[in-house]
C-alpha positions in Angstrom: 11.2 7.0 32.1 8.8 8.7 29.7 5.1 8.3 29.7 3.8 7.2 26.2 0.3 7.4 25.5 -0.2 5.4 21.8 -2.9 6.5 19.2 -4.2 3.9 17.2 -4.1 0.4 17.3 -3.8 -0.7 13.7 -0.8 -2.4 11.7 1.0 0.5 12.2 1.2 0.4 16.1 1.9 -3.3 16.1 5.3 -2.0 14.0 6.1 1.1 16.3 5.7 -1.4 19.4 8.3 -3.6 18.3 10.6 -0.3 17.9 10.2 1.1 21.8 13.1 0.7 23.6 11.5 -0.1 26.8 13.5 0.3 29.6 13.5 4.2 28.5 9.7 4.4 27.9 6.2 2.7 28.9 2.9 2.9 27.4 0.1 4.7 29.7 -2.4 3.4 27.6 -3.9 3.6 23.9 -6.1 5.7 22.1 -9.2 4.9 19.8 -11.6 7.3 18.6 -14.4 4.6 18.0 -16.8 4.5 21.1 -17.3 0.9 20.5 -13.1 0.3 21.3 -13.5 2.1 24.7 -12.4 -0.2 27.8 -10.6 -2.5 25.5 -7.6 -3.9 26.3 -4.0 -4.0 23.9 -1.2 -5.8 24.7 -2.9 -5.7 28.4 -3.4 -2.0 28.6 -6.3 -0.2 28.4 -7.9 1.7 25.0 -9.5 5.3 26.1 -11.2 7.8 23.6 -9.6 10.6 22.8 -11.6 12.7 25.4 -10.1 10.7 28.4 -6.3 11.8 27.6 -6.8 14.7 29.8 -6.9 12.2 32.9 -3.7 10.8 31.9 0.0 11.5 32.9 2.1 11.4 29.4 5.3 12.7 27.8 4.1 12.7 24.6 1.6 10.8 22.5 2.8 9.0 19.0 0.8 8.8 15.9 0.6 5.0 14.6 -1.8 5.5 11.8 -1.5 6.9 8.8 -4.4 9.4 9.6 -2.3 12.2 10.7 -4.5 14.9 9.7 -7.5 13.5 11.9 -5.7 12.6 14.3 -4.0 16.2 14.8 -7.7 17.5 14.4 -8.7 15.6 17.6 -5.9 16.3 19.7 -5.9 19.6 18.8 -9.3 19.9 20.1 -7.9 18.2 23.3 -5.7 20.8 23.6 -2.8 19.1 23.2 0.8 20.9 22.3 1.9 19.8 19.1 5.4 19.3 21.0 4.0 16.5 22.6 2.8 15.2 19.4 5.2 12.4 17.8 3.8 10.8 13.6 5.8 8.4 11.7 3.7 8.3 8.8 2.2 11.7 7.0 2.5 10.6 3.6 -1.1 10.3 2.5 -1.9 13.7 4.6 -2.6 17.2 3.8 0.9 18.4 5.5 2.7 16.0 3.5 1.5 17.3 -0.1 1.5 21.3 1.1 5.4 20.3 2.0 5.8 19.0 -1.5 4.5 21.3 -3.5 6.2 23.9 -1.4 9.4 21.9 -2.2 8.8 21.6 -6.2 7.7 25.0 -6.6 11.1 26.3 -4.9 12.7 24.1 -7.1 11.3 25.4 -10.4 12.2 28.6 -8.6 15.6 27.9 -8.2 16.7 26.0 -11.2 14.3 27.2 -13.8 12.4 24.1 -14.6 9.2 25.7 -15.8 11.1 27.2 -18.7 11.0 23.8 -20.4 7.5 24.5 -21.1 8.6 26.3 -24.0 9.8 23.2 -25.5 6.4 20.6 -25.5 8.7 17.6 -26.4 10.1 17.8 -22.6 8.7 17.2 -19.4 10.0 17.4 -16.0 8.4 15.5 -13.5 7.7 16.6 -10.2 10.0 13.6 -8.9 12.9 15.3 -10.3 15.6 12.9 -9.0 13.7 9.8 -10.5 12.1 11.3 -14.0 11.9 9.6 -17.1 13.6 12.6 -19.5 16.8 10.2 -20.2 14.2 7.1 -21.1 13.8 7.8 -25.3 9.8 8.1 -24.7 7.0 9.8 -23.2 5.1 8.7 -20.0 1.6 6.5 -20.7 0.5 7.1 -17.3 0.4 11.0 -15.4 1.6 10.3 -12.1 -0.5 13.1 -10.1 2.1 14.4 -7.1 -0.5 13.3 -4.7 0.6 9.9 -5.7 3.5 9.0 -2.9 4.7 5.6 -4.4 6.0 7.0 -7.2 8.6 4.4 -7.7 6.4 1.7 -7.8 4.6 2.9 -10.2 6.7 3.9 -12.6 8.5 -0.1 -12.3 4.7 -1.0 -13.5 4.9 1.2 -16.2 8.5 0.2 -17.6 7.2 -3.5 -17.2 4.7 -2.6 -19.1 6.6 -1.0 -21.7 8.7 -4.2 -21.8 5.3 -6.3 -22.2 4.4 -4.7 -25.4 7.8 -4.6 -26.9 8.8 -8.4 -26.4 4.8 -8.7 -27.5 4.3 -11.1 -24.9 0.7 -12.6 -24.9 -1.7 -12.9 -21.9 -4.4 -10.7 -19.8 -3.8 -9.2 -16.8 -4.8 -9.3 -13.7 -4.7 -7.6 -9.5 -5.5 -9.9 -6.7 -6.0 -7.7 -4.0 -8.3 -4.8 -5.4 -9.5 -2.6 -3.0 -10.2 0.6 -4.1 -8.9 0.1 -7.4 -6.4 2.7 -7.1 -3.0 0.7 -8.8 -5.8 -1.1 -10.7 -6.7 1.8 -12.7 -3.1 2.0 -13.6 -2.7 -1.6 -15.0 -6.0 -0.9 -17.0 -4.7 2.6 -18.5 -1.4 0.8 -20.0 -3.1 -2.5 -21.2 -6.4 -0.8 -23.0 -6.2 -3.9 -25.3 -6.1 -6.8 -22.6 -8.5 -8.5 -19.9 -7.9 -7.1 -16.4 -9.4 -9.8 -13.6 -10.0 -8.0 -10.5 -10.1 -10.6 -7.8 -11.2 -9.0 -4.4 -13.8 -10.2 -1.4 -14.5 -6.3 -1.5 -15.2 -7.2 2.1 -12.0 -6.5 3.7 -9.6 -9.4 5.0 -10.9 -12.7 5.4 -11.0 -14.3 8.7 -9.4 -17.6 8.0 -6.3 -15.3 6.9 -6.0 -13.1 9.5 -6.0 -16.0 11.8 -3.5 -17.6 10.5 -1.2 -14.5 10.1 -1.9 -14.0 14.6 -1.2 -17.7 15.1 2.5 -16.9 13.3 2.9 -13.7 14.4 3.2 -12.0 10.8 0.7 -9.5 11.5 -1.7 -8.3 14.6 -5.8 -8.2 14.2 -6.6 -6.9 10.8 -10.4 -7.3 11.3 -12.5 -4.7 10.3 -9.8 -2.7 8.0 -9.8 -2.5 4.0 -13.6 -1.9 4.2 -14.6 0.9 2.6 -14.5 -0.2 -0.9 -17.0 -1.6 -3.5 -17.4 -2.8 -7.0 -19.0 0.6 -8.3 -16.2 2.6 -6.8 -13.5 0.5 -8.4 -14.9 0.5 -11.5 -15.6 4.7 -11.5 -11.6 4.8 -11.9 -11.3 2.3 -14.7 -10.7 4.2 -18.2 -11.5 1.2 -20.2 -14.0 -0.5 -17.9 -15.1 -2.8 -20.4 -12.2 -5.0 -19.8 -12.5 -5.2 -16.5 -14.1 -8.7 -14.9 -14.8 -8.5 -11.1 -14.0 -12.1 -9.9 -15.7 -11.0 -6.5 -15.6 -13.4 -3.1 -12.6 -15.6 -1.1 -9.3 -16.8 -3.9 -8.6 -18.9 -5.7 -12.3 -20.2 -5.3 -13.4 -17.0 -7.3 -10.6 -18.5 -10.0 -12.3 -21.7 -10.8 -13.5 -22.3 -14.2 -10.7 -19.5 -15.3 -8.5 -20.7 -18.5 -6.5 -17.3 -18.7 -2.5 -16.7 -19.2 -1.4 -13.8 -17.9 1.6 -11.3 -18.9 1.3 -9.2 -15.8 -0.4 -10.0 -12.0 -0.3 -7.6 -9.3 -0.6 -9.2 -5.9 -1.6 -6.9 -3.2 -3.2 -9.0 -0.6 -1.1 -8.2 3.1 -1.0 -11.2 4.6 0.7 -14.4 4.2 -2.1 -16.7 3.0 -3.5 -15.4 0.3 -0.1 -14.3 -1.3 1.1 -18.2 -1.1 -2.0 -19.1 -2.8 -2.1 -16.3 -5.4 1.9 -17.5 -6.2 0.7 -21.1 -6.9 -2.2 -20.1 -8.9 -0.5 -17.9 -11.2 2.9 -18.5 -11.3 2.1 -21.8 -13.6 -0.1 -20.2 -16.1 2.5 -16.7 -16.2 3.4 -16.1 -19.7 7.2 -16.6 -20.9 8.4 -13.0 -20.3 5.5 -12.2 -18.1 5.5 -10.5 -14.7 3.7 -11.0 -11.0 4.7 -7.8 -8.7 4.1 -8.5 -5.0 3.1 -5.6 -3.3 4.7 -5.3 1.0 7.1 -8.0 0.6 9.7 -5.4 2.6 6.6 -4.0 5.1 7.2 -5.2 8.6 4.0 -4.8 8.9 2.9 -7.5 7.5 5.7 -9.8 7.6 4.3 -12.4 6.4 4.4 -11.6 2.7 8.0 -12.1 2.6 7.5 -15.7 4.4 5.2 -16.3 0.9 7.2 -14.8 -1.7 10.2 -17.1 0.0 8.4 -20.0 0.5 6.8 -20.4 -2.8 10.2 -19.1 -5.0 12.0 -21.5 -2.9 9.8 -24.1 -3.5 9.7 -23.7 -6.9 13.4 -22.1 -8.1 12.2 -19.2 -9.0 14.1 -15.7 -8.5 12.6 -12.3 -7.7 14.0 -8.8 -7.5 13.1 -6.1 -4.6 12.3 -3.0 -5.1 12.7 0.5 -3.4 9.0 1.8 -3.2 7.0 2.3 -0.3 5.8 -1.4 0.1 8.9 -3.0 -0.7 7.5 -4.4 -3.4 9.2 -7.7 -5.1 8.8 -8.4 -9.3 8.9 -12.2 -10.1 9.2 -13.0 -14.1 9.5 -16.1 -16.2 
């Protein structure tokens, strides 16, 4: 039976542990680099620092965070083989984007992309399977390659396109800011309209998390989405003059608000706060506007599809999935 030793103890591991076939493996014990996590207990077994592996028996160690490249730094400095080392997600890391761009520039190699830059009417993407040269347009948003979810944004943009072209009215609005990073992209394509940015900036709310533990949607989410605040978000907005922070705990932050909307984003993880962002702005939705729900297809946070089916159950409403890296679901009236 192989000795697992687990680092990390975020969303991600609370996925991976429902994938371990356990009558070919067991978990030793977990790591944490935080001090303050030391002699904790997951799941019943013990949290150690990083420091500590070397007094433990293991096969090899798996990677449930997205924080490969720190993660690899420590170990490393543990002197751990990298054979030992197992990652599920690299996508936001530096080995990630060196394997891309080793991959692209092969390509341009190989096929002889970069000789369309004689021609400034056409552009080839980076994404080459997915790029928009069929479309009859050019982009209004440069997706940078370090930008993964490249399929969700470009649905955002074609919404968009779609919002202008039917001219239908409303602002528009994220719930579920954080650092403002799809944020900037909604402000970018609507330079005319309102953008309501509803956020604690605080990270989840208790009363949420709890209820996504009681139902088993999610594990302990306290503590994470923290390292954001209003002057950050707003350092990435191109027209930040139409941005209005509706800061603190939705829909109370909505009160008062006589808005329609053409387009919502709704990035908020967990089950509460989704059901409630539904019922507030499903009802004041323009006719031919759009709500995108971000990680309705994340098993991480399973209780976003419990919302989205809930509420479009409740109310007859249809949505369609799509492919990107949250699974995200578009709802339009």
């Amino acid at each position: 039976m192989y000795k697992l030793l687990i680092f990390g103890t975020g969303g991600l591991c609370s996925y991976i542990l429902e994938c371990i076939n356990y009558n070919k493996a067991e978990i030793v014990a977990f790591i944490n680099s935080d001090p303050l996590k030391k002699g904790e207990y997951n799941n019943s077994i013990k949290v150690i620092l990083p420091s500590e592996i070397k007094y433990y028996n293991f096969d090899f160690i798996i990677i449930a965070s997205g924080s490969y490249d720190t993660m690899i730094e420590e170990l490393d400095k543990e002197g751990i083989a990298r054979d030992k080392v197992i990652s599920f997600e690299i996508k936001n890391t530096n080995t990630f984007l060196q394997i891309q761009k080793s991959l692209n520039d092969k390509m341009n190699k190989i096929f002889n992309f970069d000789k369309f830059g004689l021609f400034s009417e056409i552009s080839i993407e980076q994404f080459y399977l997915c790029n928009m040269t069929l479309n009859g347009r050019n982009r209004k948003i440069e997706i940078d390659s370090k930008e993964i979810d490249y399929i969700r944004l470009s649905s955002l943009e074609l919404i968009a396109s779609e919002i202008e072209l039917n001219k239908t009215h409303g602002n528009v609005a994220e719930l579920g800011v954080f650092r403002g990073d799809f944020s900037k992209y909604i402000n970018k394509l609507f330079p005319e309209r309102k953008l309501y940015l509803f956020d604690t900036f605080e990270g989840f709310d208790i009363k949420d998390i709890k209820i996504d533990i009681e139902k088993n949607y999610s594990s302990n989410h306290r503590g994470q989405f923290l390292n954001t605040d209003i002057e950050l978000v707003m350092g990435k907005m191109l027209y930040p003059e139409q941005c209005i922070i509706r800061r603190g705990y939705f829909p109370g932050t909505a009160i008062g608000l006589e808005e329609q909307f053409a387009l919502v984003s709704i990035d908020t993880d967990l089950y509460s706060p989704i059901y409630e962002g539904l019922k507030y702005f499903y009802p004041r939705l323009a006719q031919g506007g759009y709500i995108m729900i971000h990680d309705y297809n994340n098993n991480i946070y399973k209780g976003a599809k419990t919302a989205v089916r809930q509420f479009c159950s409740e109310n007859k409403v249809s949505y369609v999935p799509l492919s990107d890296l949250g699974g995200t679901v578009v709802i339009t009236k």
